[in-house]
N, C-alpha and C positions, 0 to 999 in steps of 0.2 A: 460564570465561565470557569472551565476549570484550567488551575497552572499545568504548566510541559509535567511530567509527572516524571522523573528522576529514580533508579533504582536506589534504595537505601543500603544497598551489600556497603561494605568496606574496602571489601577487595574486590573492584568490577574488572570482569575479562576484557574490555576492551577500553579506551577515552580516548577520544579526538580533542585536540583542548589548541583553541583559533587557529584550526587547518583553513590553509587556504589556498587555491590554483590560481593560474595566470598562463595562460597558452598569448603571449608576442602581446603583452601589455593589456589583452582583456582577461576581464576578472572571473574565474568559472566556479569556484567554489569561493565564499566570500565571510571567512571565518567564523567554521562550524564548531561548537562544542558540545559533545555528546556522550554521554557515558553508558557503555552495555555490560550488564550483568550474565557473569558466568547462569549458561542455563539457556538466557533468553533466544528468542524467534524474533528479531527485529527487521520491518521492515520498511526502506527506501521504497519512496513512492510520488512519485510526480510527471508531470508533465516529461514532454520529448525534450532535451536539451535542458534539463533544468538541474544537470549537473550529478544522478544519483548514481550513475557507469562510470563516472569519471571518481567519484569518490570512494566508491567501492575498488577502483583500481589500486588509489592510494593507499588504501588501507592494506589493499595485497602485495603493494610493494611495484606497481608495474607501471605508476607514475609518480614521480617525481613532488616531493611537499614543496610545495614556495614557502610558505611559513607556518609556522605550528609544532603541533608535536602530535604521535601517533604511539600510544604505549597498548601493548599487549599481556596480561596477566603482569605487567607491574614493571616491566621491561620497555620499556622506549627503543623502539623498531622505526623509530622516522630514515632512519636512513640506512636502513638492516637489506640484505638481498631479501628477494619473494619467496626463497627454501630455509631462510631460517627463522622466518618469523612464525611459524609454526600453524601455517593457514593452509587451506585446501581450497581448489576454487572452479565451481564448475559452468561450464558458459553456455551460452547460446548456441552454441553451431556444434555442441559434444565434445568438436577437439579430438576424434577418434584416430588412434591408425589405421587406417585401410588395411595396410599389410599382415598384421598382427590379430590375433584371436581375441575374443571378448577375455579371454583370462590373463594373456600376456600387455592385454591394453591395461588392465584394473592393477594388473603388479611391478608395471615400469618405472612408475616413481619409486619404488620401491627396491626395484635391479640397481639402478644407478645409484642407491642408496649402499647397495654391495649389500644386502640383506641376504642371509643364505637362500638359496632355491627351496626346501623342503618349508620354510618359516612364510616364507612368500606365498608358498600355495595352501598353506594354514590362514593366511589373512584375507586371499582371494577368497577361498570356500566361505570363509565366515562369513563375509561381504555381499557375497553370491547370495546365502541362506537368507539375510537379514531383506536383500531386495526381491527373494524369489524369482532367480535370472541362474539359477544353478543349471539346467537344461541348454542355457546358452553358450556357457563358457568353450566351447571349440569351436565357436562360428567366428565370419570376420561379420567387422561391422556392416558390410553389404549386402548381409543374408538379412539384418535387423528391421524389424518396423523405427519410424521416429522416438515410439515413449520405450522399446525397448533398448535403442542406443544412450536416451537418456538416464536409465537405470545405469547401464553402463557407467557413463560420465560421473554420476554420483557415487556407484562403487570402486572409483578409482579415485574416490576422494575421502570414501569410508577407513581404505585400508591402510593410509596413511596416519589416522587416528588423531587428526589436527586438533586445536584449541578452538579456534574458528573454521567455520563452514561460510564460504562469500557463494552465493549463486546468483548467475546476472542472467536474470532474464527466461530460466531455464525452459519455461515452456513455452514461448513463444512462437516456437516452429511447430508446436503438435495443434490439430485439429479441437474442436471445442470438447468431443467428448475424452480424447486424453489428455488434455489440460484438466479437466475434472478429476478425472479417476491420477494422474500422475503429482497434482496437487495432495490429493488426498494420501497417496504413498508417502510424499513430504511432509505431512502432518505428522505420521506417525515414526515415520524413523525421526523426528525430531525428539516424540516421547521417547522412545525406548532408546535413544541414545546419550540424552540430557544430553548434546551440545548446546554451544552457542553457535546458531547461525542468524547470517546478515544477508537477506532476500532486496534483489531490486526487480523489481516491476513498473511498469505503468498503468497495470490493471488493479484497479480497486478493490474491485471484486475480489483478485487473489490476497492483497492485503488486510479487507478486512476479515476473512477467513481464516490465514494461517498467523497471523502478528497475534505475539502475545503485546509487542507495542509497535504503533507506526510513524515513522519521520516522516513527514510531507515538507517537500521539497518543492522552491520555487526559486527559477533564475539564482541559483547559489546557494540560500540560503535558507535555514528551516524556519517555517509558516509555523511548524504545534508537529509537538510531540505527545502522544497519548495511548491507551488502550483504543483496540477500535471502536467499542461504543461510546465511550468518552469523547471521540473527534466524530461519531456520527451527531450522537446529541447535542453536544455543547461545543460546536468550533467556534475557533478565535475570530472569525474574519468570512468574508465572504467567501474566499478563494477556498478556503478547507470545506468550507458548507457546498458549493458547487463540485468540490471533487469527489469528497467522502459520499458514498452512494449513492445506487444503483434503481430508479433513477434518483437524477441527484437533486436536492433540496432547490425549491422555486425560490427565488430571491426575485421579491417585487417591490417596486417602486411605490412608496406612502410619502406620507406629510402628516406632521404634527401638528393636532387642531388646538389640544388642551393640556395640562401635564396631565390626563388620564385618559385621552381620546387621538388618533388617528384617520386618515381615510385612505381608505384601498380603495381602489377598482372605483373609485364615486358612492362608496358607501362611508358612513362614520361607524368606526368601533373602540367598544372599550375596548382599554387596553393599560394591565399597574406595568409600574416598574418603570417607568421614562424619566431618563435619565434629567435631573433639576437644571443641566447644562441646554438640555434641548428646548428653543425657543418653539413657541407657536408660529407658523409659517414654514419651519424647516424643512428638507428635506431626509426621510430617514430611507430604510431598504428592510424589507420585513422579508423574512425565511420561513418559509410553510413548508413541512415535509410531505411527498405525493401522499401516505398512507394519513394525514391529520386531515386532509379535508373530509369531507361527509360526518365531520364529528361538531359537537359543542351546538350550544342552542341560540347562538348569535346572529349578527344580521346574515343575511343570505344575498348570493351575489349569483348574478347568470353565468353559466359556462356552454359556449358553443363545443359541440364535440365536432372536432376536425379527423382525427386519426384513433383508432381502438386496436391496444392488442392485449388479446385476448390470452391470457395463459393458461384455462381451467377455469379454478375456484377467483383467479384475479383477473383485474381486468386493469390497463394502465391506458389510461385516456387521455393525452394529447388536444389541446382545445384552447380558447380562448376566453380569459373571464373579464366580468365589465368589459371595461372599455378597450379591448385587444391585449388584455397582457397577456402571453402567450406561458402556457404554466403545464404539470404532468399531473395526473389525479389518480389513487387508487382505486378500485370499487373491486370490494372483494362479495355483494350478494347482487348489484345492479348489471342487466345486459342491456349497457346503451350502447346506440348506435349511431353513427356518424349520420351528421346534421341535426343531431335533436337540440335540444336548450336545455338545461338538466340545472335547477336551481343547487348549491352549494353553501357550505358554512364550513367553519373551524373554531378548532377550543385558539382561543389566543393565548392562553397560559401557554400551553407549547409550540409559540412562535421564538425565534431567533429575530431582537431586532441590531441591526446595524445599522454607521453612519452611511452620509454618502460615501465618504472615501473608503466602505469598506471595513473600518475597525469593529468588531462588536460589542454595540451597546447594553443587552442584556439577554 
């Protein structure tokens, strides 16, 4: 298993060091400490209510620390207004003025800054160029599609030239193919600006995509912090191995037979590595990823095929193996079809096993 993986800078752009919330005596963030590296793509990711909008707040300054401390390039901002901690922050709904032009929306933080006029429309163009929205800039935001107002949203967050970049959720309103293609524009102005930006989503899939590392977040507190393949491969716990990927990792029900055998599904398998703590009779939780099945020359178990979808060259199969444990199977050269019985194996080397409760045992 691998540890939370830690930047080694010196001087990290951002640390959270035991932040923690309380909205009227319940606990919402439950003392986080985490340190970002100037440069990094960090990204917040968990479930609905599992506290990553509410900590992304705090870090912009728009909720209140109950305790902890919140330092910025080396500066302690726990209790700094939201314009001077040197953040930019762009949200879910845009945030646009109706009234106002795509160019005079991108450089109001900037007016109220009393920045000269001619300076301001040197930071918009640039901003403009960087998002390819220069054609835009005289329209109001009513004339815009959704990923073209979010460009928008983002180059009024360019031209302020922040230390941190917070994005909550940004694509959530656009449809599946501009959440693609508007993700992808986020990849790259991440390169060509080397900020430090802190992304919250609930989608995975965008985590494990744009995260040079990802927090997984549960009810308050962080489950594993890692690189994405690092938390695909090797998570800590069940709860990361059911989130991280798309589909996400089977986690089934075994029993220890021997310290070098198991049973799934009513088959017995070898299997090294069981832990000297784990009794014969136990209860363990074995983690099979959809794409390991059809692999390894071990026992074979039946799989009812219930549901197939079909994507091309893949195929994700939905079904039932042994005795109903209901599981997701890859088949990237087989065209099966619903109702057939399609016998099955896996390498157990690249199994996750865990306890009952969850922790992972190897």
């Amino acid at each position: 298993m691998s540890a939370s993986i830690q930047p080694k800078s010196a001087d990290p752009e951002l640390t959270l060091i035991s932040v923690t919330k309380s909205f009227g005596g319940h606990d919402v963030i439950r003392g986080i400490d985490l340190t970002i590296e100037k440069g990094e793509l960090v990204v917040f990711v968990g479930p609905s209510g599992c506290g990553k909008s509410t900590l992304l707040r705090m870090i912009a300054g728009l909720e209140n620390v109950t305790s902890g401390e919140v330092t910025i390039a080396g500066k302690t901002v726990t209790d700094e207004e939201p314009y001077d901690r040197g953040i930019a922050m762009v949200f879910q709904s845009y945030a646009l003025y109706p009234h106002m032009t795509v160019a005079e929306n991108m450089g109001f933080a900037l007016r109220l800054q009393r920045i000269p006029k001619e300076e301001r429309r040197k930071a918009v163009e640039k901003a403009a160029r960087i998002l390819q929205i220069e054609p835009l800039l005289d329209r109001k935001p009513a004339q815009l599609s959704g990923g073209q107002r979010q460009r928008v949203a983002i180059g009024r967050a360019i031209v302020r030239e922040p230390r941190v970049f917070l994005f909550d959720e940004p694509l959530s309103n656009l449809d599946a193919e501009l959440r693609v293609q508007t993700r992808i524009e986020i990849a790259r102005l991440h390169q060509s600006l080397g900020a430090t930006m802190i992304y919250v989503t609930h989608d995975q899939t965008e985590a494990m995509t744009l995260a040079d590392r990802i927090v997984v977040l549960r009810a308050g507190k962080v489950e594993q912090v890692g690189r994405p393949t690092d938390l695909y491969d090797d998570p800590d716990n069940t709860f990361v191995a059911g989130f991280i990927g798309s589909p996400r990792m089977n986690v089934l029900p075994g029993q220890v037979i021997a310290e070098d055998r198991v049973k799934l599904a009513g088959v017995e398998i070898a299997m090294s590595g069981l832990s000297e703590k784990l009794a014969p009779g136990e209860d363990i939780q074995i983690g099979i990823r959809p794409e390991h099945f059809m692999e390894g020359t071990g026992p074979r178990v039946d799989l009812t095929i219930e549901v197939v979808e079909q994507l091309g060259s893949t195929a994700f199969i939905h079904g039932s193996l042994g005795q109903g444990l209901p599981v997701v199977v890859e088949a990237r050269s087989a065209r099966p079809a619903v109702g057939d019985t399609v016998s099955v194996t896996f390498d157990a080397d690249k199994t996750c096993l865990f306890r009952s409760t969850g922790e992972r045992i190897r």
